[in-house]
C-alpha positions in Angstrom: 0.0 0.0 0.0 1.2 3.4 -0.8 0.1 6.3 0.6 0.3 10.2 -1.0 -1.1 13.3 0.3 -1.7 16.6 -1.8 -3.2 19.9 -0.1 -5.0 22.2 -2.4 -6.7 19.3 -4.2 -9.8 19.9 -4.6 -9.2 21.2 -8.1 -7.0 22.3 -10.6 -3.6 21.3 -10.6 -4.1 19.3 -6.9 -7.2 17.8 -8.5 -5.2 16.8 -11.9 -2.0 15.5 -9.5 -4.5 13.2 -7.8 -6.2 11.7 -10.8 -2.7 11.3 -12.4 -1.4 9.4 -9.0 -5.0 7.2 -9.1 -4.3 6.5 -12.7 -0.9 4.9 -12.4 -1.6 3.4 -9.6 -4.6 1.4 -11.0 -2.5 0.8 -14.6 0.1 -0.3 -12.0 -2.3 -3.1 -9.9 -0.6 -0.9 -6.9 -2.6 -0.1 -4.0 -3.0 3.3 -3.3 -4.6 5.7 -0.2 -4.9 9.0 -1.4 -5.2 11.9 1.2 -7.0 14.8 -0.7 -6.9 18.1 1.3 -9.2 21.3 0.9 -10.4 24.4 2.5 -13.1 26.0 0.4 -14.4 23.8 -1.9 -15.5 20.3 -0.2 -18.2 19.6 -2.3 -15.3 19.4 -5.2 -13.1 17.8 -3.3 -15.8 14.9 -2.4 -17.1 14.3 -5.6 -13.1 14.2 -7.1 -13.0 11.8 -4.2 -16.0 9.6 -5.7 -14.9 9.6 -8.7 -11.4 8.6 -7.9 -12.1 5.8 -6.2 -15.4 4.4 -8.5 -13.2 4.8 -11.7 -9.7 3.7 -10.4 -10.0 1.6 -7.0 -7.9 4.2 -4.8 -8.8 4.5 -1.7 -9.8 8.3 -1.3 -10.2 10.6 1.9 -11.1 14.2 1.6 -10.3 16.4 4.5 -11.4 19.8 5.4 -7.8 21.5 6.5 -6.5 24.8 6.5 -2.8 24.2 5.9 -1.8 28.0 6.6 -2.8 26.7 10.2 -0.3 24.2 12.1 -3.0 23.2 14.9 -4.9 22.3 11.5 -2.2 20.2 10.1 -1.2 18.7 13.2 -4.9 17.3 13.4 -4.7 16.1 9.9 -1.0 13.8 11.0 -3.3 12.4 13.5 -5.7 10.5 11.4 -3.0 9.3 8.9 -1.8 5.8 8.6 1.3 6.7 6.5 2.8 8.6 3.7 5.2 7.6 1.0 4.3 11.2 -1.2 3.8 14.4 0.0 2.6 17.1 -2.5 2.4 20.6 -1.1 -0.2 22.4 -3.8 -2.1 24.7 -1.4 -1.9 28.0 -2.6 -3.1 31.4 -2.9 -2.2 34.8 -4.6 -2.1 38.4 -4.6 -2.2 41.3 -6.8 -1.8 44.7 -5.8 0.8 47.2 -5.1 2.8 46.2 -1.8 2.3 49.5 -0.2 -1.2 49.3 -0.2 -0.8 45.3 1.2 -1.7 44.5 4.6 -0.3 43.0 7.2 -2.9 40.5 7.5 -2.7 39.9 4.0 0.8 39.4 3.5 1.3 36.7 6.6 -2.1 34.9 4.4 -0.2 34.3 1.9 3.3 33.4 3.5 1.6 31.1 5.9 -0.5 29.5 2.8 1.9 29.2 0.5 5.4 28.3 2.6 4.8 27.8 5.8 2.0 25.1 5.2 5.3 22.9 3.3 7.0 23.6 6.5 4.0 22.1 8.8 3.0 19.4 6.5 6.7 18.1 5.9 7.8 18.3 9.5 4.9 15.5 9.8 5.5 13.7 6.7 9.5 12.9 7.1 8.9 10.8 10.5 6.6 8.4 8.3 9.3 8.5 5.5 12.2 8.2 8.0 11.1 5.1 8.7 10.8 3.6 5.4 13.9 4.9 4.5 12.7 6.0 1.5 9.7 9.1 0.2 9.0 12.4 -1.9 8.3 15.9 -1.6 7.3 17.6 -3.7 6.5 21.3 -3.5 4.4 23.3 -6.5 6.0 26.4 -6.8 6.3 28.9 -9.4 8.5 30.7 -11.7 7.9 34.4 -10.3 9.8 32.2 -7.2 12.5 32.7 -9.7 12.5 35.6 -11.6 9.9 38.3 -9.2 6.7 39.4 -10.5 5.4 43.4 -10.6 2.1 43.6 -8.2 2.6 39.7 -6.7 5.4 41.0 -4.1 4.3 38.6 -1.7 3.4 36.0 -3.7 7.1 35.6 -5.2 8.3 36.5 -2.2 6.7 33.1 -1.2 7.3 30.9 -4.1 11.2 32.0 -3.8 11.6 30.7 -0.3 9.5 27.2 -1.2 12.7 27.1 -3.7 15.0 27.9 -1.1 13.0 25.7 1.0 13.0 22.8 -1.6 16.5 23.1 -2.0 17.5 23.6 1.7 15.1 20.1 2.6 16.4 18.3 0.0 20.0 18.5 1.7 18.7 17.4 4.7 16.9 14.5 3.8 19.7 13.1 1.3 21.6 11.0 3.6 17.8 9.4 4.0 17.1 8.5 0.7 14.6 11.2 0.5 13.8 12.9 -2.5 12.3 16.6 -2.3 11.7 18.4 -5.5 9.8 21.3 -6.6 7.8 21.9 -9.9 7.7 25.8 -10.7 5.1 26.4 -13.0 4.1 29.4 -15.7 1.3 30.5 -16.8 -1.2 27.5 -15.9 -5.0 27.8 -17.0 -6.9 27.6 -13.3 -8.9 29.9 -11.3 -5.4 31.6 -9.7 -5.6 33.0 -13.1 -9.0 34.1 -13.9 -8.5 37.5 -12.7 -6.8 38.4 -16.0 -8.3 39.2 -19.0 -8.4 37.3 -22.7 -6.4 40.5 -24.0 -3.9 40.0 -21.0 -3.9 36.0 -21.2 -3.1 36.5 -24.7 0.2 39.3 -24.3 1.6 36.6 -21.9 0.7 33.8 -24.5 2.6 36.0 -26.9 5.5 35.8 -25.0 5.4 32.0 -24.4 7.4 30.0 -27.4 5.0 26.7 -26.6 2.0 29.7 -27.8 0.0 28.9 -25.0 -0.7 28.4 -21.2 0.1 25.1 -19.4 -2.7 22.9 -18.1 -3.2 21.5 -15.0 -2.4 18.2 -16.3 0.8 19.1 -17.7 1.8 19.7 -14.1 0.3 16.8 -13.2 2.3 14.6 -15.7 6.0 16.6 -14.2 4.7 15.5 -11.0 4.4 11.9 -12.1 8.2 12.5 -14.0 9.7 13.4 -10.9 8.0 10.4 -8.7 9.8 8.2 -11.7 13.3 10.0 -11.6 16.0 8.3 -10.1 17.2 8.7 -6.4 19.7 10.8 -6.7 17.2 13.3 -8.4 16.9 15.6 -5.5 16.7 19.3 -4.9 15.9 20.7 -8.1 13.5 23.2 -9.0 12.1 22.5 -12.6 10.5 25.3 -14.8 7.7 23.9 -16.3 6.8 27.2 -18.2 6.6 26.4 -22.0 10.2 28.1 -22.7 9.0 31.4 -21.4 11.3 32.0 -18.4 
């Protein structure tokens, strides 16, 4: 039996990762216990649950969890049997000028977007410990890389799950722990629908693949990097169409 673990998965690229993982695993014969965490959208994440386990034979449990919170997370270790993957997808974004940010809303989307890797690996690498063997992998993005205009905090919080992804992965070597991170581009889910077709398409028009990534293209690096070999381990792949 394995067991993997995603946060933010009750759609988009969490929802996509999951399926993936349940597809494998059932092309595979491999047992599989799939830990699907949400916030916000439960009805989603219960009917992805449904259909996950009716279609590919996973076994599926949705949890209500709000990762920015460690009293949250630490509930969530409580009721787990094990983990062999740990996907850190939760995440949220912001744009505005940072001057005009507050404080409230820049520790939101710090403690959503990094330190809910921090809570959820600090449980996950006991179970792993002890099998010798797991992977982490965190979802990050390019603007982790490079700095976005008007999403201050938001690189600001991508950069350190790099740092974080590269810093772990160090750590964890010596255990025969793999911890990656997948830094995506533009990727066609909600995070995105505040911009407009005319401002989709002047990024599109900078993007030499000529269009946005899907969740499922994440989905399938995430499956890559599960497949690479162990001594795969702190790397921070762009998975941006050439744009970056």
């Amino acid at each position: 039996m394995k067991y993997a673990l995603i946060t933010g998965a009750s759609r988009g690229i969490g929802a996509a990762i999951a399926e993936e993982l349940a597809k494998i695993s059932s092309l595979a014969n491999e047992k599989l216990t799939l830990y699907l965490v949400g916030f916000r959208s439960m009805d989603a994440l219960h009917s992805l649950c449904n259909m996950l386990s009716s279609q590919y034979g996973v076994i599926c449990k949705p949890y209500c969890r709000d990762v920015s919170k460690a009293s949250e997370v630490e509930s969530l270790f409580s009721e787990i049997e094990g983990i062999d993957i740990l996907i850190n997808n939760a995440g949220i974004s912001h744009v505005g000028l940072l001057h005009d940010m507050t404080d409230e809303e820049w520790n939101l989307i710090l403690n959503t977007n990094l330190s809910s890797a921090f809570y959820t690996s600090k449980h996950a690498i006991p179970f792993m410990l002890k099998e010798h063997k797991g992977h982490i992998i965190n979802i990050s993005s390019v603007w982790g890389n490079v700095g976005a205009s008007t999403e201050v905090a938001y690189s600001a919080s991508k950069g350190g799950l790099n740092t974080f992804t590269k810093a772990l992965a160090k750590e964890l070597a010596p255990s025969n722990i793999q911890v990656n991170a997948v830094a995506c581009g533009l990727i066609d889910t909600d995070m995105n629908s505040h911009l407009s077709m005319e401002e989709k398409q002047c990024v599109i028009d900078e993007i030499p693949a000529c269009r946005m990534g899907t969740p499922d293209d994440v989905a399938k690096a995430v499956s890559s990097l599960l497949n690479m070999p162990e001594y795969f381990t702190g790397q921070i792949i762009n998975l941006d169409g050439g744009w970056q």
